[in-house]
ChimeraX commands (.cxc) that place a marker at each C-alpha (Angstrom):
marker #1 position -46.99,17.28,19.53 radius 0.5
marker #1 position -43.28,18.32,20.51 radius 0.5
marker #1 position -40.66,16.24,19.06 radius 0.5
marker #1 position -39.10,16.21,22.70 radius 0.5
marker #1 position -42.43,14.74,23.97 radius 0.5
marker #1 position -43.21,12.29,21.38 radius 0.5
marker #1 position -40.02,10.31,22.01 radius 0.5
marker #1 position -40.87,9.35,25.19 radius 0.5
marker #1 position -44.15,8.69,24.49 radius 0.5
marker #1 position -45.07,4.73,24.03 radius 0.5
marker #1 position -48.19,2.80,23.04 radius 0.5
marker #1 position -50.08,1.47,25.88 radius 0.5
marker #1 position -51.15,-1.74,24.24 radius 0.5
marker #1 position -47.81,-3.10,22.20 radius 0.5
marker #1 position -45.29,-0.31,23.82 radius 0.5
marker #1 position -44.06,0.52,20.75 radius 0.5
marker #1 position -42.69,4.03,19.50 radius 0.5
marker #1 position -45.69,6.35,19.14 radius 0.5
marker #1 position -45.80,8.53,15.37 radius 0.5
marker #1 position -47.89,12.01,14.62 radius 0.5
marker #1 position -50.88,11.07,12.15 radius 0.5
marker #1 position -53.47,13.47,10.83 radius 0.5
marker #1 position -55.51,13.04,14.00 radius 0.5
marker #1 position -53.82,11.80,16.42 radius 0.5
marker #1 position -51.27,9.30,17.09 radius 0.5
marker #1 position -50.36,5.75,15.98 radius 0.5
marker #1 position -47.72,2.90,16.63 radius 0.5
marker #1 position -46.39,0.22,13.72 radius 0.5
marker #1 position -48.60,-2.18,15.08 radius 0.5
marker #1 position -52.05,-0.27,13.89 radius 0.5
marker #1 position -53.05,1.06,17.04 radius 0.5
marker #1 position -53.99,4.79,16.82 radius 0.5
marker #1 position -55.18,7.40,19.49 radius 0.5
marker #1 position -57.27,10.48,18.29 radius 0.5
marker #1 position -56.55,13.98,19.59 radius 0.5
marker #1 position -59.43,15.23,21.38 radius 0.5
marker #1 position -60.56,18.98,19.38 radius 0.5
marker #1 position -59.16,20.23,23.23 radius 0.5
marker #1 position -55.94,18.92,22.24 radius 0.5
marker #1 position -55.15,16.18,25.01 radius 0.5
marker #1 position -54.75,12.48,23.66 radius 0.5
marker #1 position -56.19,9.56,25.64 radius 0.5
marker #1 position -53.71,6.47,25.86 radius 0.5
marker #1 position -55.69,4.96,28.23 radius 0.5
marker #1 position -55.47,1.84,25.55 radius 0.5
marker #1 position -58.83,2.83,24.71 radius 0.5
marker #1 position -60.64,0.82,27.73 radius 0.5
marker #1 position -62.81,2.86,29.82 radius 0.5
marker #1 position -61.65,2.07,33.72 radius 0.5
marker #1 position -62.78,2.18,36.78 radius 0.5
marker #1 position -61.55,5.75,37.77 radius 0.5
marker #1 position -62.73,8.25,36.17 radius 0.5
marker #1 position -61.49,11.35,38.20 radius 0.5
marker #1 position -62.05,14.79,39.17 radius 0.5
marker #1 position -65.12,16.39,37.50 radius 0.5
marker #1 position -65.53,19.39,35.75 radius 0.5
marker #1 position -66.93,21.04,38.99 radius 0.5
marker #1 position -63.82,19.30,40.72 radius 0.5
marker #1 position -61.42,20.89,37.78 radius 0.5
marker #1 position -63.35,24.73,38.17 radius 0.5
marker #1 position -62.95,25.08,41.81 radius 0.5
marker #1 position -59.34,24.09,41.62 radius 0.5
marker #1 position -58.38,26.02,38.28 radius 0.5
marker #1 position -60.55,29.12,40.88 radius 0.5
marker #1 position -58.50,28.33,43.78 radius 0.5
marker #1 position -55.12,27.76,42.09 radius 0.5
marker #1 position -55.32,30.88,39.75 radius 0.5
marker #1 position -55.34,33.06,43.01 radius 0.5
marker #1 position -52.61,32.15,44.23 radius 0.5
marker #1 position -53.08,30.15,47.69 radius 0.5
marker #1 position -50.85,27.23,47.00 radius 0.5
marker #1 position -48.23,29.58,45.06 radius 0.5
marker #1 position -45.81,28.66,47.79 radius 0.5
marker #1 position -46.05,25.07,47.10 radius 0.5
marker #1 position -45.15,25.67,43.64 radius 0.5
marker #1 position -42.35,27.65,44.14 radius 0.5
marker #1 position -41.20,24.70,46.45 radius 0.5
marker #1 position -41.71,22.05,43.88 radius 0.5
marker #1 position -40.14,24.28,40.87 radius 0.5
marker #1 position -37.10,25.15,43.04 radius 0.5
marker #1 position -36.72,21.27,43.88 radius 0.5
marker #1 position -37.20,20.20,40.23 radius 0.5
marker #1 position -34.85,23.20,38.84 radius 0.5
marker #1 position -32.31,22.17,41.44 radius 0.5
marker #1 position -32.71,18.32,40.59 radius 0.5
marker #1 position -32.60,18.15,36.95 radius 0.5
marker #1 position -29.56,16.33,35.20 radius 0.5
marker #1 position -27.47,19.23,34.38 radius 0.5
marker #1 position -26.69,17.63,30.61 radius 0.5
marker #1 position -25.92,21.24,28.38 radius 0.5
marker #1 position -28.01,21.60,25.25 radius 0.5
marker #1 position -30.44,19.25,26.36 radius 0.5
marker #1 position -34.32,19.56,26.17 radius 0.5
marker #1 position -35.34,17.08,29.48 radius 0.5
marker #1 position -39.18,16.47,30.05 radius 0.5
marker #1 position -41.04,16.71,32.88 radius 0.5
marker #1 position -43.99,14.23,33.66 radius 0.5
marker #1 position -46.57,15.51,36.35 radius 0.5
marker #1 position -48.60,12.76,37.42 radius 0.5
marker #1 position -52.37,13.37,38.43 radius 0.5
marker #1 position -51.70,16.63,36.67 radius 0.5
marker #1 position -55.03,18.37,36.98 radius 0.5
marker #1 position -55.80,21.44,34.75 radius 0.5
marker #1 position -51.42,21.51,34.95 radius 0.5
marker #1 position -51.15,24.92,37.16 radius 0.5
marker #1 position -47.39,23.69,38.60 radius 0.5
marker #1 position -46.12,21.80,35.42 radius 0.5
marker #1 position -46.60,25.28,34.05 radius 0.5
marker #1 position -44.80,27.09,37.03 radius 0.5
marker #1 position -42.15,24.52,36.80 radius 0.5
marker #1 position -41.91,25.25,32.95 radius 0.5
marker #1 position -41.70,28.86,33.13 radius 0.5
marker #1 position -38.54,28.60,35.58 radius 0.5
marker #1 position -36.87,25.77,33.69 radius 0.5
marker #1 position -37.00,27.53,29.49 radius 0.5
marker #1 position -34.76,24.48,28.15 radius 0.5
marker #1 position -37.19,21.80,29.55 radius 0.5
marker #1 position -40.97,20.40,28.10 radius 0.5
marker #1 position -43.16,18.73,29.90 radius 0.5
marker #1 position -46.02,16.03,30.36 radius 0.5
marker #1 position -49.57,16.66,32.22 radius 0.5
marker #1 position -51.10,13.11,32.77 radius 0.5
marker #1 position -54.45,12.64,34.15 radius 0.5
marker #1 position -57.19,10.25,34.56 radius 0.5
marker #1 position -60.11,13.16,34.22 radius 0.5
marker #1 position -61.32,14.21,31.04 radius 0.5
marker #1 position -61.84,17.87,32.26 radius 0.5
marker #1 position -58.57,18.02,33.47 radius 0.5
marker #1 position -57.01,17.14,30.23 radius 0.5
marker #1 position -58.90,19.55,28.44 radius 0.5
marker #1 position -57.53,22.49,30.50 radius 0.5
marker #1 position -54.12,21.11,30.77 radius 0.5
marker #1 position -53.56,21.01,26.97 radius 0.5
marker #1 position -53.55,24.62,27.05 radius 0.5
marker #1 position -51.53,25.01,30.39 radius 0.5
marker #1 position -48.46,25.73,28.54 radius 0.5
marker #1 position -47.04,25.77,24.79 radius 0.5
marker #1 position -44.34,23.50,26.15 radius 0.5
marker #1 position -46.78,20.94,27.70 radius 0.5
marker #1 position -48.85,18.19,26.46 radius 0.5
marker #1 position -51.84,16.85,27.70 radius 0.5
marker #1 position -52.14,12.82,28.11 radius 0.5
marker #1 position -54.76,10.80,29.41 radius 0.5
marker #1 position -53.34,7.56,31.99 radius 0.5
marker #1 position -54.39,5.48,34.76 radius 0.5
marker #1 position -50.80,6.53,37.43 radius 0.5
marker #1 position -51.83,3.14,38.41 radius 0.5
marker #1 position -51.70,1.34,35.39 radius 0.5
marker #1 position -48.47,0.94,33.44 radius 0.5
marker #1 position -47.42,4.02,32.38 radius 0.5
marker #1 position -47.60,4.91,28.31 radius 0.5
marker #1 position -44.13,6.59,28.57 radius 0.5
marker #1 position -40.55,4.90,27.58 radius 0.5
marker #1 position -37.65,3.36,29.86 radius 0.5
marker #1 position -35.21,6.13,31.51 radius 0.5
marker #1 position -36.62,9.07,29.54 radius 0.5
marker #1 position -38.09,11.15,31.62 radius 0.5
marker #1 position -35.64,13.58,33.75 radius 0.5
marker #1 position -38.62,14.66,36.61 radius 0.5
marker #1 position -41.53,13.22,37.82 radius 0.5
marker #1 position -43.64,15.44,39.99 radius 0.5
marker #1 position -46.72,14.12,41.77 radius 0.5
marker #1 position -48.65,16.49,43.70 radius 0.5
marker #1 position -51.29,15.50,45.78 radius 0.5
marker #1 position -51.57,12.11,43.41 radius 0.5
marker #1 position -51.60,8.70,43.38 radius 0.5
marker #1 position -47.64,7.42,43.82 radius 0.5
marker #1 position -46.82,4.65,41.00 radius 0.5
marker #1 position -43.43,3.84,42.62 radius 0.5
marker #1 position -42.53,1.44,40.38 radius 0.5
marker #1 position -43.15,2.91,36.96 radius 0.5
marker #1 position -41.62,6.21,38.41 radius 0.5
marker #1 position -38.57,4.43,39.08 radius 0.5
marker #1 position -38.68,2.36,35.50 radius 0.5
marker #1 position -39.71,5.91,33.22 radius 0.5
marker #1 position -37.07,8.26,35.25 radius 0.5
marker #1 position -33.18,7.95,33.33 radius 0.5
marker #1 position -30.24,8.27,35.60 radius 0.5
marker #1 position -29.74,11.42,37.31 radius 0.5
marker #1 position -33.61,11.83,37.04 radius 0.5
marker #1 position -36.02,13.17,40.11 radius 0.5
marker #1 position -38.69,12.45,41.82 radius 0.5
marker #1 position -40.74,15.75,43.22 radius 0.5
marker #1 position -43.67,14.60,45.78 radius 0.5
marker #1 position -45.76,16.57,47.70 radius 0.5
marker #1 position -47.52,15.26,50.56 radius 0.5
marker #1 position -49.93,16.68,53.16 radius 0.5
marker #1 position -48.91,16.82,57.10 radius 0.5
marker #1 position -51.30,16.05,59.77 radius 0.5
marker #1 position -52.11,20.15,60.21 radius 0.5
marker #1 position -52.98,20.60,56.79 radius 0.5
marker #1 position -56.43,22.42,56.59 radius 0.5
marker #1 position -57.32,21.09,60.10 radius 0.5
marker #1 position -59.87,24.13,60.91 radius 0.5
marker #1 position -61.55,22.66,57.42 radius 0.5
marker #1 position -61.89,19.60,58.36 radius 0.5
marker #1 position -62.85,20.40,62.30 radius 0.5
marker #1 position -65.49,22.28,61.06 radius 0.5
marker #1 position -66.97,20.53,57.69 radius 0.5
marker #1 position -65.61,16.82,58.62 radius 0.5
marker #1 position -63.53,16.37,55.64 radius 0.5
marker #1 position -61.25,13.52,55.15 radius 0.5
marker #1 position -58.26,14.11,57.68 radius 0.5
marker #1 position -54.63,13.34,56.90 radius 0.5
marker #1 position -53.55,9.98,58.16 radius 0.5
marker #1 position -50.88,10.96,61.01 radius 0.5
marker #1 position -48.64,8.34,59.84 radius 0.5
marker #1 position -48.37,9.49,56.27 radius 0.5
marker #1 position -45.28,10.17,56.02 radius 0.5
marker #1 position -44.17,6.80,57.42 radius 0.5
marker #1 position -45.84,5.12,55.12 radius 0.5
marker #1 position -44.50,7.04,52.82 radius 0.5
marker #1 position -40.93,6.09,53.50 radius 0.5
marker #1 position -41.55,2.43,53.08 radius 0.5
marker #1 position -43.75,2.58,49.84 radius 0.5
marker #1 position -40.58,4.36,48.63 radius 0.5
marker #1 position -37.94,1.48,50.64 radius 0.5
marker #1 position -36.12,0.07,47.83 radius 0.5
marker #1 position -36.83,2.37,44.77 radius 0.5
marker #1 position -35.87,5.61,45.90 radius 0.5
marker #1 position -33.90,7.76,48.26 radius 0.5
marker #1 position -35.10,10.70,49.72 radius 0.5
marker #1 position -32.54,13.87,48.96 radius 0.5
marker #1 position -34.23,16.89,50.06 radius 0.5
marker #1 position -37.00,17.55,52.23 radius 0.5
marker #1 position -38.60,20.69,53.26 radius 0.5
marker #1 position -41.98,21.73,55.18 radius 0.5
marker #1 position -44.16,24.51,54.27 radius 0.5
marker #1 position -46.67,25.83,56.82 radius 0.5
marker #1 position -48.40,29.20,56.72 radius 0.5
marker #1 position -51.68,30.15,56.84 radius 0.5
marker #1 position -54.67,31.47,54.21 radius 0.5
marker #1 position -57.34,33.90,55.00 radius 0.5
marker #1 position -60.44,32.66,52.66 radius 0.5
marker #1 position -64.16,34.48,51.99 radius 0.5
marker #1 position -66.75,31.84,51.74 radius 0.5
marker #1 position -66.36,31.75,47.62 radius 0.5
marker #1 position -62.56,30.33,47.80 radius 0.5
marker #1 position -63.29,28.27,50.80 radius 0.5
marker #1 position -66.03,26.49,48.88 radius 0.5
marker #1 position -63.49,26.10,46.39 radius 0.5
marker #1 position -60.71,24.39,48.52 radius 0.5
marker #1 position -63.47,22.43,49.65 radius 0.5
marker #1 position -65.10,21.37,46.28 radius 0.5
marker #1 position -61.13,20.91,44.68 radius 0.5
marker #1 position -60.58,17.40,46.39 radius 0.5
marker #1 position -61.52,14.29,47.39 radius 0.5
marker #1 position -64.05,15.48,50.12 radius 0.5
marker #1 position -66.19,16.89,47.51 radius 0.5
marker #1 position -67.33,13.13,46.19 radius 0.5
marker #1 position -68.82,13.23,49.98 radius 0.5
marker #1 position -70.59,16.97,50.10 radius 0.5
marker #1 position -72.78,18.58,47.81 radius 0.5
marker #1 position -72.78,21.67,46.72 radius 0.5
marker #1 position -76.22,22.50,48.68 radius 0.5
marker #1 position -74.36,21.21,51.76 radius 0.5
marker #1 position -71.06,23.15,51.76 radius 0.5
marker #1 position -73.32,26.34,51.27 radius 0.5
marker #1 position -75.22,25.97,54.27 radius 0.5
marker #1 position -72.06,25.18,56.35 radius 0.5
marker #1 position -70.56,27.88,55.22 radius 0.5
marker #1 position -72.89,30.24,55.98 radius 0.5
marker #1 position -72.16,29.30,59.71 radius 0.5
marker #1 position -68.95,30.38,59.36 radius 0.5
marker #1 position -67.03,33.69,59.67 radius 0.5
marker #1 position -65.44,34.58,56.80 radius 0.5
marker #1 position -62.59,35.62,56.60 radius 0.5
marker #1 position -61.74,31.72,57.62 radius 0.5
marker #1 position -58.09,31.02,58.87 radius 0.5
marker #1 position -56.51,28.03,57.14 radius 0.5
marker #1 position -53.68,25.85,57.37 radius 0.5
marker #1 position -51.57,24.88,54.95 radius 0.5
marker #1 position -48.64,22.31,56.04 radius 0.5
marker #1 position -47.47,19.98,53.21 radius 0.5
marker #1 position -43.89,18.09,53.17 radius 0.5
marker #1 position -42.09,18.72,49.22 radius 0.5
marker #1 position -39.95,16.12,49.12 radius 0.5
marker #1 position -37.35,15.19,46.70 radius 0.5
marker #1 position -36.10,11.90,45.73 radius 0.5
marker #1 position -33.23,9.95,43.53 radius 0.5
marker #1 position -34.18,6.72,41.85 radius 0.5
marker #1 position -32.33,3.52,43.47 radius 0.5
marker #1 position -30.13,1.52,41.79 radius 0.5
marker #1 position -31.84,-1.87,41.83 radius 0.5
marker link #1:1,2 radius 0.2
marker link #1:2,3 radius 0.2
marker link #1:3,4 radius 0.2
marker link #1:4,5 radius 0.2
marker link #1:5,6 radius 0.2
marker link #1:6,7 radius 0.2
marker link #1:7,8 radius 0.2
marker link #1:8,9 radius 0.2
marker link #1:9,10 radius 0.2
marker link #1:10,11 radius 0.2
marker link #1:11,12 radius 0.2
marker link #1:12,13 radius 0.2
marker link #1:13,14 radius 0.2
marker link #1:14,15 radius 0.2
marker link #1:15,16 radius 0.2
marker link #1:16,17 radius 0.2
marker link #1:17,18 radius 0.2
marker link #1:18,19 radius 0.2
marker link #1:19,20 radius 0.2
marker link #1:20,21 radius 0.2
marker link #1:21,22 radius 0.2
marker link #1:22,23 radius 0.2
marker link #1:23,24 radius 0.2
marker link #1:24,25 radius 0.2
marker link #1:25,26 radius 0.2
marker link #1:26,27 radius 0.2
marker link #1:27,28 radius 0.2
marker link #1:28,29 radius 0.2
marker link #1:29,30 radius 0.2
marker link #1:30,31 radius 0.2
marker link #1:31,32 radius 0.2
marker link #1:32,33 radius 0.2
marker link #1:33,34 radius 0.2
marker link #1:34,35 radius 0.2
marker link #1:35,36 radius 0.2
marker link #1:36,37 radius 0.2
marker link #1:37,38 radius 0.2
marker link #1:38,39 radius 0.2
marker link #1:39,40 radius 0.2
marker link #1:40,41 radius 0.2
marker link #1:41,42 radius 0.2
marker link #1:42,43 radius 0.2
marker link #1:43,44 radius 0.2
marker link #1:44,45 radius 0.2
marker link #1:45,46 radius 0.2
marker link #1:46,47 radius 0.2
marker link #1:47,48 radius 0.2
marker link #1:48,49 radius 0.2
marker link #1:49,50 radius 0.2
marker link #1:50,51 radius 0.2
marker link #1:51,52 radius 0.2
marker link #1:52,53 radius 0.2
marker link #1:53,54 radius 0.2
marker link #1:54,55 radius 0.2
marker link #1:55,56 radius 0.2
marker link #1:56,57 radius 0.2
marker link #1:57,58 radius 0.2
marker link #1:58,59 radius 0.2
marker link #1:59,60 radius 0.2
marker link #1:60,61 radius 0.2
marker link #1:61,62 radius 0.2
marker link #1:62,63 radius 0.2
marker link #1:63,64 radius 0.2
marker link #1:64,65 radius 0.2
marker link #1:65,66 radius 0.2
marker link #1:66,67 radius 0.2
marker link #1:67,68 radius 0.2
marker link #1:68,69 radius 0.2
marker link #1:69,70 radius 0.2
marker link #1:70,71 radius 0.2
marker link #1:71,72 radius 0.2
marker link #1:72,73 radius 0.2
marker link #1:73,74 radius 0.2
marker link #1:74,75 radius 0.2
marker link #1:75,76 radius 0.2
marker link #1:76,77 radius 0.2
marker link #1:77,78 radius 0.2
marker link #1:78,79 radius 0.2
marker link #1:79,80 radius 0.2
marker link #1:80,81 radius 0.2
marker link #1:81,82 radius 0.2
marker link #1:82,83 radius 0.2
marker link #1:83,84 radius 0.2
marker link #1:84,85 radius 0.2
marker link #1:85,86 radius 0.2
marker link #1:86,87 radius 0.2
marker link #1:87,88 radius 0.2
marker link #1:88,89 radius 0.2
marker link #1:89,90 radius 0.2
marker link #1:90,91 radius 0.2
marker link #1:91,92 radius 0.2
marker link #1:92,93 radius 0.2
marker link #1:93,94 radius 0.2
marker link #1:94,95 radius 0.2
marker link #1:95,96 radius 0.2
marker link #1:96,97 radius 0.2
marker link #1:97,98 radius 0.2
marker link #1:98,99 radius 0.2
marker link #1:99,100 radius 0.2
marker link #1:100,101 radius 0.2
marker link #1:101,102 radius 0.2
marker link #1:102,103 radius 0.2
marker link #1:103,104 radius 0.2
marker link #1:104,105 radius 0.2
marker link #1:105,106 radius 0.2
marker link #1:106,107 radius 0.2
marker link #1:107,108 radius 0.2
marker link #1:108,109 radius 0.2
marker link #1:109,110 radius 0.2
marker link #1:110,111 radius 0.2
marker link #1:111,112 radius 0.2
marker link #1:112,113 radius 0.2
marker link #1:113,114 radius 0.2
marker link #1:114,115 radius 0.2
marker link #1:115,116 radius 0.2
marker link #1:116,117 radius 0.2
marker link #1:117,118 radius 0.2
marker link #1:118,119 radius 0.2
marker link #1:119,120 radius 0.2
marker link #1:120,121 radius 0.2
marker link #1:121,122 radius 0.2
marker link #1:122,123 radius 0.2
marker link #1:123,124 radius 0.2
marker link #1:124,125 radius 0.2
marker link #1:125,126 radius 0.2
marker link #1:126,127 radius 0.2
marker link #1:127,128 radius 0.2
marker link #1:128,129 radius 0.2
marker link #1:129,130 radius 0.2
marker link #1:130,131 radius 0.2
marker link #1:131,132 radius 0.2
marker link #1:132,133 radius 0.2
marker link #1:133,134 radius 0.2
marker link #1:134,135 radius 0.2
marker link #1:135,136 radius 0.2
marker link #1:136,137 radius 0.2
marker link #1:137,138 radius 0.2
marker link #1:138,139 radius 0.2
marker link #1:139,140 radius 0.2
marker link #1:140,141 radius 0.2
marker link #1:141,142 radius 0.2
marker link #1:142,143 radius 0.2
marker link #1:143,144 radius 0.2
marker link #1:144,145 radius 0.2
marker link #1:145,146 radius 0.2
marker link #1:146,147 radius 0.2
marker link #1:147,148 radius 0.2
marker link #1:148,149 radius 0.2
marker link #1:149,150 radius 0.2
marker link #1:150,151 radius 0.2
marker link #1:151,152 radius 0.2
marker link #1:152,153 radius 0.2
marker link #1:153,154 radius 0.2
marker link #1:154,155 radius 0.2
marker link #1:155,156 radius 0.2
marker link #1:156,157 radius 0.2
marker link #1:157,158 radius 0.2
marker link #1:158,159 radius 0.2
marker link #1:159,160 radius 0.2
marker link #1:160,161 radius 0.2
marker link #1:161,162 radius 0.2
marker link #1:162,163 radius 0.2
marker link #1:163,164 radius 0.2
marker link #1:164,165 radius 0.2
marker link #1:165,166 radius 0.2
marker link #1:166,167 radius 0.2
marker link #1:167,168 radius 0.2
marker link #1:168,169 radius 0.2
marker link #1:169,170 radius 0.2
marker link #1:170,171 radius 0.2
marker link #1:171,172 radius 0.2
marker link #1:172,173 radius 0.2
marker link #1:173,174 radius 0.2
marker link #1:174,175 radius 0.2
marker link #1:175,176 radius 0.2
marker link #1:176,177 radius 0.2
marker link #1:177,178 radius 0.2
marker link #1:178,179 radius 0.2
marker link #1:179,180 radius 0.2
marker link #1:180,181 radius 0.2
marker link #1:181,182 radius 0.2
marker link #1:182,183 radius 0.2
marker link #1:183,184 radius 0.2
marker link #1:184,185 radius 0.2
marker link #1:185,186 radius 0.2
marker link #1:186,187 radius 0.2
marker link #1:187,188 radius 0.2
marker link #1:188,189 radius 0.2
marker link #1:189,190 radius 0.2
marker link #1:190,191 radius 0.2
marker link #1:191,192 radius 0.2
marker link #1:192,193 radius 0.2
marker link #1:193,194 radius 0.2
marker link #1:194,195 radius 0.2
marker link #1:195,196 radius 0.2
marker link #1:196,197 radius 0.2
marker link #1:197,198 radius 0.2
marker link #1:198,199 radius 0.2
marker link #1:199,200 radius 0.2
marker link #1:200,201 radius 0.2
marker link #1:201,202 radius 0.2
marker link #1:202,203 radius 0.2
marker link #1:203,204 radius 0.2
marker link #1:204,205 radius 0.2
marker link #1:205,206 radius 0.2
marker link #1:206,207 radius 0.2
marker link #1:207,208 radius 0.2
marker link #1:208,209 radius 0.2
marker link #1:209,210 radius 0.2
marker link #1:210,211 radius 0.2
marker link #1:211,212 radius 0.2
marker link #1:212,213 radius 0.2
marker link #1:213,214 radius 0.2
marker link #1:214,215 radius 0.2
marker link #1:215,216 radius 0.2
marker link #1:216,217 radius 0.2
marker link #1:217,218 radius 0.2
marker link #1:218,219 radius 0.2
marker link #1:219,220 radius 0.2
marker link #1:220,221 radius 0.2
marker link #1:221,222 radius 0.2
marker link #1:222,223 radius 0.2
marker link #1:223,224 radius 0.2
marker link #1:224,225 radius 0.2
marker link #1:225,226 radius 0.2
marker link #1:226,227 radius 0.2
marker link #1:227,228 radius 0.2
marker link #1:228,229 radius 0.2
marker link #1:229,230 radius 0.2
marker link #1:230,231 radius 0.2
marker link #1:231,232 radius 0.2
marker link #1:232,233 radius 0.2
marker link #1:233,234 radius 0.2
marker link #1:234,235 radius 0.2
marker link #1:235,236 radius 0.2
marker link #1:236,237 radius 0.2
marker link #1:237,238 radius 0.2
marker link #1:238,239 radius 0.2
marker link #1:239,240 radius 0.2
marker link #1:240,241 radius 0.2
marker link #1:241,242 radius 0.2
marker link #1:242,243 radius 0.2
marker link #1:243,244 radius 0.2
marker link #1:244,245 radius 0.2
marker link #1:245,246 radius 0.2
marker link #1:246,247 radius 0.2
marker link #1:247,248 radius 0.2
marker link #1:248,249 radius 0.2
marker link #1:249,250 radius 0.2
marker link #1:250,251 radius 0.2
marker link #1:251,252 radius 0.2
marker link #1:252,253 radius 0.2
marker link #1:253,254 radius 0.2
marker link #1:254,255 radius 0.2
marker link #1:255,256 radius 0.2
marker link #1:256,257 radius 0.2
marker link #1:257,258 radius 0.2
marker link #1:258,259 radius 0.2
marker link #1:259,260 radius 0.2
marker link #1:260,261 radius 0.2
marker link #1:261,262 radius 0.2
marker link #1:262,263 radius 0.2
marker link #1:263,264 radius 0.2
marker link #1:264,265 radius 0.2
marker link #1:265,266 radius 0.2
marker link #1:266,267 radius 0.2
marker link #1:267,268 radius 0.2
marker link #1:268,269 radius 0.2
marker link #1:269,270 radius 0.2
marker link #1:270,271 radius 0.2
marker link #1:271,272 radius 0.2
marker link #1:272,273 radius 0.2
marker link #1:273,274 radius 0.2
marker link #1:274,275 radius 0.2
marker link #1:275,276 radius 0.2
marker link #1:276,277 radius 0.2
marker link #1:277,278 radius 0.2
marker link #1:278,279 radius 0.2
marker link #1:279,280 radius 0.2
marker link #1:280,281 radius 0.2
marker link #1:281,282 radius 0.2
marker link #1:282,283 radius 0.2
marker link #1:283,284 radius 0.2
view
């Protein structure tokens, strides 16, 4: 693991400094966390929660769905907002924590446009951690509850992006140093509406962003904000995908999005509308 990485890196049960070992990693205090043969490491303090995450069916459709493109707007949004944000500090090497990372498709956009900077795919699923070791040669793979306390030092980390994910305001504010940014993406109320008119997916609560701006009252200030909305043709393959990516898939089977499908005209019309926001930690 990167030297750039490891210093920001903590030990989820003393919060100690973290050190390389032969197979994994390990603080002063004796506790050590093995590197999975995949390459991610699991600081999840070695407890087995509640959540376990996306599945590997979860983590093919949206490594399928992803890898052609779809949401490619969305990541140029987010990688122009994080590029833009960064703490302009010459000679520096900042790192970049995605939160709820998945297989780590934008940390690696974000990466790509930003050569000086290194970054951090954290995730709660196993099979997401296995592809997002190999997302990048600048990234590394870790395995955290967002909800939890996070296994990464005070003021360290120069972006947070969370995409879709859980929103830890607290520990975003405590692990981002000054000058640091804050990179969300959240859906609007139009986002894939003719999806879930026709398959009765979970809807986006119309007073998202709302709620929102007072989880983020008091720890951060919104900067930038900008609204993407344009629309995807899908065949019936990527629109099982899009379907099978997210949370709606813990609620249809496989079996069942096939049939509905097959009721459908492909190509389907889609809408994508998602608010990118960037923020600025608060002083508190």
């Amino acid at each position: 693991m990167a030297e750039p990485v490891l210093d920001i890196l903590t030990c989820p049960v003393c919060r100690s400094h973290l050190s390389p070992g032969n197979q994994g990693l390990h603080c002063l205090a004796g506790h050590s966390f093995d590197r999975a043969r995949q390459g991610y490491v699991n600081l999840r303090s070695g407890r087995r929660g509640a959540v376990a995450g996306d599945t590997a069916d979860m983590l093919a459709d949206r490594a399928g769905f992803l890898g052609a493109g779809y949401y490619a707007p969305i990541a140029d949004s987010v990688t122009a907002s994080v590029a833009a944000g960064l703490p302009a500090t010459p000679g520096e090497r900042p790192v970049v924590l995605d939160v709820g990372a998945g297989p780590g498709y934008y940390l690696a956009r974000v990466l790509d446009a930003v050569p000086s900077a290194w970054g951090v795919a954290m995730d709660v699923s196993t099979p997401a951690l296995r592809r997002a070791a190999r997302a990048h040669p600048r990234a590394a793979a870790i395995g955290a509850d967002a909800w939890s306390t996070l296994p990464i030092r005070d003021g360290s980390v120069a972006a947070v992006t969370d995409i879709f994910a859980p929103r830890n305001v607290t520990e975003f504010h405590r692990v981002l140093r000054p000058g640091g940014c804050l990179v969300v993406v959240t859906p609007a109320a139009e986002h894939l509406t003719e999806l879930v008119e026709t398959f009765g997916l979970i809807s986006v609560d119309e007073n998202k962003e709302r709620r929102l701006d007072e989880v983020m009252s008091g720890w951060f200030t919104a900067e930038r904000s900008d609204e993407l909305r344009y629309s995807i043709h899908l065949d019936r393959a990527a629109a099982e995908q899009l379907i099978g990516m997210g949370p709606s898939a813990f609620h249809l089977t496989a079996a069942e999005r096939a049939s509905r499908l097959l009721a459908v005209a492909s190509p389907l019309r889609v809408t994508i509308s998602v608010h990118v926001t960037r923020f600025r930690p608060a002083i508190r």
